[in-house]
C-alpha positions, 0 to 999 in steps of 0.5 A, spaced: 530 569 399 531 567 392 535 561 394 528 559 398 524 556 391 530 553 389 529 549 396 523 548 395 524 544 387 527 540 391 523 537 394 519 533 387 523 530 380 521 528 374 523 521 372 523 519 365 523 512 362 520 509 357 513 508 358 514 516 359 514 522 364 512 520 371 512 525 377 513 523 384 513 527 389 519 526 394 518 528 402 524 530 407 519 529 413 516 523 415 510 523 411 503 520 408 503 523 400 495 520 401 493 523 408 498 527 409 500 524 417 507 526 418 512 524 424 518 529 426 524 526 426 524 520 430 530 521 436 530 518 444 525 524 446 519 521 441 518 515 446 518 519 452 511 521 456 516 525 461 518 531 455 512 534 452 515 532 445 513 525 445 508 526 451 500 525 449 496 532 448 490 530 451 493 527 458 499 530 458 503 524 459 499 521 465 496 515 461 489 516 465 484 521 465 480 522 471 472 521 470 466 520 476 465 513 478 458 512 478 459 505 483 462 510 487 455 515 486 451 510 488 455 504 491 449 500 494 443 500 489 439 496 494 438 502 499 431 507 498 433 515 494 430 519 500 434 513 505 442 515 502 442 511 495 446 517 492 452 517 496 455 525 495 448 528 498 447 522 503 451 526 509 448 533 508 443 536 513 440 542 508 433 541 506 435 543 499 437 535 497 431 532 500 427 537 496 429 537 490 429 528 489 422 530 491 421 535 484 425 529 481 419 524 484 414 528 482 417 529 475 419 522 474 414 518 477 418 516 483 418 516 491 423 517 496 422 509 497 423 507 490 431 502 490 435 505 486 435 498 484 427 499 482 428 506 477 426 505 470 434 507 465 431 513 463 430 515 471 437 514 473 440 517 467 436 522 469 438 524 476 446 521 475 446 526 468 441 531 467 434 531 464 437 534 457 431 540 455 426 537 460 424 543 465 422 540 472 419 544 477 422 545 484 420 547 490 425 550 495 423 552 502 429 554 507 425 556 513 425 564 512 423 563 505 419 558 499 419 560 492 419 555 486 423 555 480 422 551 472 428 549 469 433 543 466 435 539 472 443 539 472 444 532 474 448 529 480 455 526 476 454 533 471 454 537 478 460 533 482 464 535 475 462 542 475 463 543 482 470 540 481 473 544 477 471 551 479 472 550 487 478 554 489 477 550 496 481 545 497 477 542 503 471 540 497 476 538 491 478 533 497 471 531 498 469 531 491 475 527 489 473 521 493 467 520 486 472 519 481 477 514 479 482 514 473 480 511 467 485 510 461 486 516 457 482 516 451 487 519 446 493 515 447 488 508 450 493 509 457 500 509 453 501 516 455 505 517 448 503 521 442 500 517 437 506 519 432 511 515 436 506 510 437 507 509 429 513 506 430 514 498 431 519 493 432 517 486 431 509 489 430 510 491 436 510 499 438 514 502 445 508 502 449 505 494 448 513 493 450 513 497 456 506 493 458 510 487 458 512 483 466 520 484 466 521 476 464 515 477 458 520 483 456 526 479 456 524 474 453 521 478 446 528 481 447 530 475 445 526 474 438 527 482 437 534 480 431 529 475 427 525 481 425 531 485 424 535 485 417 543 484 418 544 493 418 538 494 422 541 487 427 548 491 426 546 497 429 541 494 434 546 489 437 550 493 443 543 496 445 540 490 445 545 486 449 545 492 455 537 491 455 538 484 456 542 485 460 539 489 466 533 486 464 536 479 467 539 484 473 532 484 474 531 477 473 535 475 479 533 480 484 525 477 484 523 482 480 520 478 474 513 480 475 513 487 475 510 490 469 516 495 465 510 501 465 509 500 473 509 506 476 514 508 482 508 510 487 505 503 487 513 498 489 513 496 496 519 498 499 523 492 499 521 492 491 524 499 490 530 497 494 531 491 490 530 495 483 536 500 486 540 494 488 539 491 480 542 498 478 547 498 481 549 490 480 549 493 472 554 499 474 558 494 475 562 498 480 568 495 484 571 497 492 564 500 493 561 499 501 554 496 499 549 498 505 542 494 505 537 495 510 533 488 509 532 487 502 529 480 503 522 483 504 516 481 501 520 476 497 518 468 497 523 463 500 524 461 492 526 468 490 530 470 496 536 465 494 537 469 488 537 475 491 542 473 495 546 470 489 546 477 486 549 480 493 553 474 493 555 476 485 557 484 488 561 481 493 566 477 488 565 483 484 570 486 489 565 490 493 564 490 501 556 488 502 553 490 509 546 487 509 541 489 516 537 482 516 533 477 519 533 472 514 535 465 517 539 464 510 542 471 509 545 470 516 547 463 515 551 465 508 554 471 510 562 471 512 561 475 518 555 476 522 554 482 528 549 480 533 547 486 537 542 486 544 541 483 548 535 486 547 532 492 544 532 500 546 535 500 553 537 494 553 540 493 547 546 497 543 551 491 545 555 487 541 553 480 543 557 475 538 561 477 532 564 472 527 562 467 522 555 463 523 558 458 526 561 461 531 554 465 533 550 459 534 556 457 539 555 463 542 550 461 548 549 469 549 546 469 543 539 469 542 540 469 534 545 463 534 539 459 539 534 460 533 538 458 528 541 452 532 533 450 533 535 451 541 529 456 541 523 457 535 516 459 534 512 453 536 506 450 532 500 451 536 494 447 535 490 448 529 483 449 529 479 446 524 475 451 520 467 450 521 464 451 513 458 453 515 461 460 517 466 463 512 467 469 507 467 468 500 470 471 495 467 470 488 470 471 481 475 476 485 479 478 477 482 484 479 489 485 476 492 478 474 487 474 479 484 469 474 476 468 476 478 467 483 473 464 488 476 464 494 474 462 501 476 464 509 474 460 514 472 465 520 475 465 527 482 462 525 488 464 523 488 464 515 496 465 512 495 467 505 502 465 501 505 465 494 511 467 490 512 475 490 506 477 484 502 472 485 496 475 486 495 476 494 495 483 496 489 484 490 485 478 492 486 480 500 487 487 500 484 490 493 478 486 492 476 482 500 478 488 504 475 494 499 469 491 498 467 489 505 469 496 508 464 499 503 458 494 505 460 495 514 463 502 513 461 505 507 468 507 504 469 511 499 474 506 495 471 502 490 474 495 490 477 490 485 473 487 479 468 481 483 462 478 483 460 479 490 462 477 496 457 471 501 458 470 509 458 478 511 453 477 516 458 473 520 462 479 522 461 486 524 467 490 522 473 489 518 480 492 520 486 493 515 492 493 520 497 496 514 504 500 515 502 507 513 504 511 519 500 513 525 501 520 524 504 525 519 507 530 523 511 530 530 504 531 534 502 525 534 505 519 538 504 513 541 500 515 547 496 519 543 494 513 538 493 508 543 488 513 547 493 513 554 495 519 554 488 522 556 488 519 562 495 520 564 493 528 562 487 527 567 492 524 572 497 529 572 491 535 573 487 531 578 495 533 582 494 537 589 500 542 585 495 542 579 488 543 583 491 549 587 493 552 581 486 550 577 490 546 571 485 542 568 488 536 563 487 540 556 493 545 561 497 539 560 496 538 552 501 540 547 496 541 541 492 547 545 494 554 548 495 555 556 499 549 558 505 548 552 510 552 549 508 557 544 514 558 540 513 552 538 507 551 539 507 544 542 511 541 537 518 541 541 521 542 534 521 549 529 520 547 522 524 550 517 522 550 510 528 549 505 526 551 498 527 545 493 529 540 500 525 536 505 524 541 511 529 541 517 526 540 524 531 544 530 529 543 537 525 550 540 531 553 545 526 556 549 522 549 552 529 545 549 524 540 546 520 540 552 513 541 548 511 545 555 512 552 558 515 553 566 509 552 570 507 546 567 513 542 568 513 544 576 507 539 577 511 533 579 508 526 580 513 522 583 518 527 581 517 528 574 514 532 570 508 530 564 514 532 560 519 526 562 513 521 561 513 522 555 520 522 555 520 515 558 521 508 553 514 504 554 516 499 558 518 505 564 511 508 564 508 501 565 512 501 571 511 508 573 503 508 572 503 501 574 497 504 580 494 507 574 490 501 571 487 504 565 494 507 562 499 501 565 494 496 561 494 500 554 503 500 555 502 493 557 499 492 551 504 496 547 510 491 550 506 485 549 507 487 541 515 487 542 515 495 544 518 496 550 523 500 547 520 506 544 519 512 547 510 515 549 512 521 546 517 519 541 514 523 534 510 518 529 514 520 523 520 516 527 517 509 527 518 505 522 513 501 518 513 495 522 513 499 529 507 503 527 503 497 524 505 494 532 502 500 535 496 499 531 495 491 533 496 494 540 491 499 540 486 494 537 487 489 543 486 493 548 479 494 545 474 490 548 473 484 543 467 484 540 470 476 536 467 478 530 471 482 528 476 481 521 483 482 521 488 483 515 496 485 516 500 485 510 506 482 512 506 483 520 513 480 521 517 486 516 523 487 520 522 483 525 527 478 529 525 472 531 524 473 538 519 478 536 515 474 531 514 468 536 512 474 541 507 478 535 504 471 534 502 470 540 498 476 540 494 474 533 493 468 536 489 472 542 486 475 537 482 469 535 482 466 541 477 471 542 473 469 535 475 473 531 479 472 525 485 474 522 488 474 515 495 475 514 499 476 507 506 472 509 513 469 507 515 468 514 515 460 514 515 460 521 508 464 521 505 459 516 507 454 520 503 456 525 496 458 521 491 454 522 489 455 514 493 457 508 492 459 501 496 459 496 497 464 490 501 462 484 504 458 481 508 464 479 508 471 479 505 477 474 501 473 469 503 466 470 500 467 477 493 469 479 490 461 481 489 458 488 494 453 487 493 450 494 489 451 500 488 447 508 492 447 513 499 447 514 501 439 513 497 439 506 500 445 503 507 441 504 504 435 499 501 440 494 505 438 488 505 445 484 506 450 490 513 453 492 511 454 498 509 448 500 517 446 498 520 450 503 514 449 508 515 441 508 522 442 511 520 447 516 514 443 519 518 437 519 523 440 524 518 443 527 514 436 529 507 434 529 502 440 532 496 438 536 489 438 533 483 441 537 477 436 537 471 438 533 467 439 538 471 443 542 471 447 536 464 447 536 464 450 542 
């Protein structure tokens, strides 16, 4: 205790010179005398948003807080009060609503047929955030009884807030969500850090400017970063500065130079995350390693994919073995050795057709591949259709992310390819701003679209359908038949049976989602789910249908001698023939095998289809819709995963698709794609910052002579061996 003071003396000395006695006060901590700010001791925990040391208190680490929307409240300003302008009590049937906008009416001098658009400010404050002090006279009246009621009106977005935080229901937290977007944390202005660790600044800058920084940025402020140091510092900092330009540049050479350091996990494509491991594990610098790659070219540009194959080329040299499940032309063509398995897919695959060098597999005449890569067989241009410029959708000043003020036109009833260097803009101006937007106007989405100023031409279409790759269902129930509808009349079928009649089994007998027909140990699931604390959860077939989803009576209900069972055990391409006198179920299996999936099983479980088999299941159920042709059609990368073959096939069907008067839009790499698209817009020149212009746009053919578009270098090679397409006449596009 006594040694307690002592310290504390410490902490202050008397420094005596000539001018005499001064006393400066001399601290252990990081701290202002002035203000009396101080920092703890500055170590790696400071800069981290995940450890609740250097985490902001106000967002936890987050950078994002979330607020209701008003756009998303009111997302037509044009429409009546009583007519649905506000969107969360639009949907409810209770009278309440109804009558408390009348209260509100009266209050304010409004009627239910006043635009929201035609409110004086105060108004819409009023309804959106309460009426402060003013009390407002409600009348109520449910049917059983009336009462009236003075008091402050609690407002709309105030109501939703409230509501949010005091449910216990996830069902209404849901809902209620759908109002709210993230906006940056007010406390650390979106940086996530305590304002302690945002004090400290290399170069004028702190941790978290840097973290906003594109990987290529980055790299190139790293560069800058020993001027701004003195010889000490430039001592110390010297090694950790080399390691972070040297993953940095790992990054670099796996087409990643657009990423954003702060970009969180959830929003990386899977070929951008395979990528980043890739880049992880060149940094390692491993030898003797067994590398297995499944398609890590997706979603890279021609002009990216040569660097990628230079690292995988660097893994190799390096002394490792490098096994890469590919479709790339150039993949295959660098490889040592190739495999090539099929012939076909599913049944008719699982074959070794050619192995050995590339060369070799384009002289092996089994093999499909060598005949793509030879020029033997290819994806052939079709006619182009002109666009007409009377009818188009128009993008206006789309800015969202990196787009800069981008005004962009779609031409209707073709077949549009939008291009670009991996970053440079394609998915925010196609799926962010056109797709949300238009989904809000025709289908009254929730999501809120990308910063535009409108979109012109949506008279033109009456429907706008994203055919994306997330799965068609999230647990095994949910199968190929029952997204494309097939399975009802196979259900309806089975119980239009003799056995089935005799027994009185209607088709709900033969589903596996409802009591009477299924197995109820595992109640038409076929597997029993384990849950298995800290892992994933373990699906063990049921031992009492063995995986048959049914129970003893139903499967005794035979047609030609199988059971409903064994349909949905049977690959697509068996079922259209085992129901080809059945023409509703054969023409939607024919539609699944026009899209390349005959390999696939009715009832194989929508949680074991890969991105591009859900996608294809989705484009085949839109087929065998009738078509209405003024329907817009957006696919995000369509030929993921696919060979060549399959591309050739899947363009047909999109080429149907317009056929028919509808359009399609498709974000592509694949130059086999682009070659055959009637019209291509190009995004670039670069990607992240130094992208987000149209660099390029018209068909095909102009695209190759645009002097500033990468696409356009690799798109010139292609289209020359390909020949000259067709062109369709003006007047027979007219008609």
């Amino acid at each position: 205790a006594a040694a307690a003071p002592a310290e504390e003396k410490k902490k202050t000395a008397k420094i005596h010179d000539k001018s005499g006695p001064e006393r400066i006060l001399f601290s252990e901590k990081f701290a202002c005398p002035v203000s009396g700010f101080t920092i703890p001791e500055i170590e790696p925990r400071l800069f981290s948003f995940n450890n609740p040391y250097g985490a902001c208190p106000a967002c936890g680490g987050l950078g994002v807080e979330q607020h209701v929307d008003e756009d998303l409240v009111i997302p037509d300003k044009e429409l009546a009060i009583g007519k649905g302008a506000i969107a969360p009590w639009a949907k409810s049937s209770s009278p309440y609503y109804t009558q408390t906008l009348t209260a509100l009416g009266k209050h304010y001098k409004f009627t239910l047929t006043t635009k929201w658009k035609d409110l004086p400010k105060k108004t819409k404050d009023a309804i959106l955030h309460g009426s402060g002090e003013d009390e407002i006279k409600f009348s109520y009246e449910d049917g059983v009884r009336s009462y009236d009621t003075k008091k402050p009106f609690e407002g709309v977005i105030t109501n939703i807030n409230r509501r949010y935080r005091e449910t216990e229901s996830e069902w209404a937290r849901e809902e209620l969500a759908k109002y709210f977007h993230d906006v940056p944390c007010g406390g650390c202005n979106g940086f996530r850090l305590k304002p302690e660790a945002l004090c400290v600044k290399i170069g004028g800058k702190h941790i978290g400017e840097i973290s906003e920084l594109s990987v290529k940025g980055a790299g190139a402020w790293f560069e800058t970063v020993p001027e701004a140091l003195n010889a000490q510092q430039n001592e110390i900092a010297g090694r950790i500065l080399k390691e972070i330009r040297e993953r940095l540049t790992f990054l670099l050479d796996v087409g990643l130079n657009y990423l954003t350091l702060s970009r969180s996990s959830g929003t990386l494509s899977g070929g951008e995350s395979q990528r980043i491991r890739l880049a992880s594990q060149i940094g390692s610098g491993l030898t003797g390693v067994l590398y297995v790659l499944d398609e890590p070219s997706i979603g890279l540009h021609q002009r990216d994919n040569a660097r990628l194959l230079d690292t995988l080329k660097r893994l190799r040299d390096l002394g490792n073995t490098v096994i890469v499940v590919e479709h790339d032309e150039d993949a295959i063509l660098l490889a040592d050795h190739v495999l090539d398995i099929g012939p076909g897919a599913g049944m008719h695959g699982g074959n070794i057709i050619a192995e050995g060098t590339p060369a070799e597999i384009m002289r092996n005449p089994k093999s499909l591949t060598g005949k793509y890569l030879t020029g033997e067989l290819e994806v052939e241009v079709p006619e182009r259709r002109p666009p007409n410029h009377r009818r188009t959708i128009k993008v206006v000043n789309a800015r969202g992310n990196n787009l800069k003020n981008v005004t962009a036109e779609i031409p209707l009833g073709l077949f549009t390819a939008v291009t670009g260097v991996s970053g440079g803009g394609k998915s925010t101006l196609l799926i962010d701003t056109l797709y949300k937007a238009i989904a809000r106007k025709l289908n009254n989405a929730s999501e809120g679209a990308a910063p535009h100023d409108r979109i012109e031409g949506l008279e033109h279409i009456d429907k706008i359908i994203d055919i994306d790759q997330s799965p068609i269902g999230r647990t095994p129930r949910s199968n190929p038949a029952t997204y494309t509808g097939a399975f009802t009349p196979i259900r309806e079928w089975f119980a239009g049976l003799p056995e089935a009649k005799a027994r009185g089994y209607e088709p709900g007998r033969f589903s596996f989602n409802v009591k009477g027909g299924r197995c109820e140990a595992c109640q038409g699931d076929g597997v029993i789910k384990i849950e298995m604390h800290f892992l994933p959860d373990v699906y063990v077939t049921c031992d009492v249908c063995k995986g048959k989803r049914y129970n003893r009576e139903t499967l005794e209900v035979l047609f030609k001698g199988k059971s409903i069972a064994d349909v949905l055990d049977m690959t697509v391409e068996e079922a259209a023939e085992f129901f080809k006198a059945v023409p509703r179920v054969r023409e939607t299996f024919q539609t699944l095998h026009r899209v390349g999936l005959d390999y696939i099983h009715v009832g194989q479980q929508a949680t074991t289809l890969s991105g591009g088999e859900a996608q294809r299941v989705k484009l085949a159920k839109e087929l065998s819709k009738r078509a209405t042709g003024r329907t817009l059609y957006i696919l995000d990368e369509p030929t993921t995963g696919l060979h060549f073959h399959d591309v050739k096939k899947l363009l047909e069907v999109l080429h149907e698709l317009v056929a028919q008067g509808n359009t399609v839009v498709v974000i592509e790499h694949n130059l086999e794609v682009i070659k055959t698209a009637d019209w291509v817009i190009d995004l670039g020149p670069e990607g992240g910052d130094g992208g987000g212009e149209i660099v390029a746009w018209g068909p095909p053919e102009d695209i190759a002579k645009a002097p500033r578009s990468y696409t356009g270098k690799f798109l010139a090679p292609v289209l020359k061996k390909a020949g000259k397409p067709k062109r369709r006449s003006t007047s027979e596009a007219a008609e």
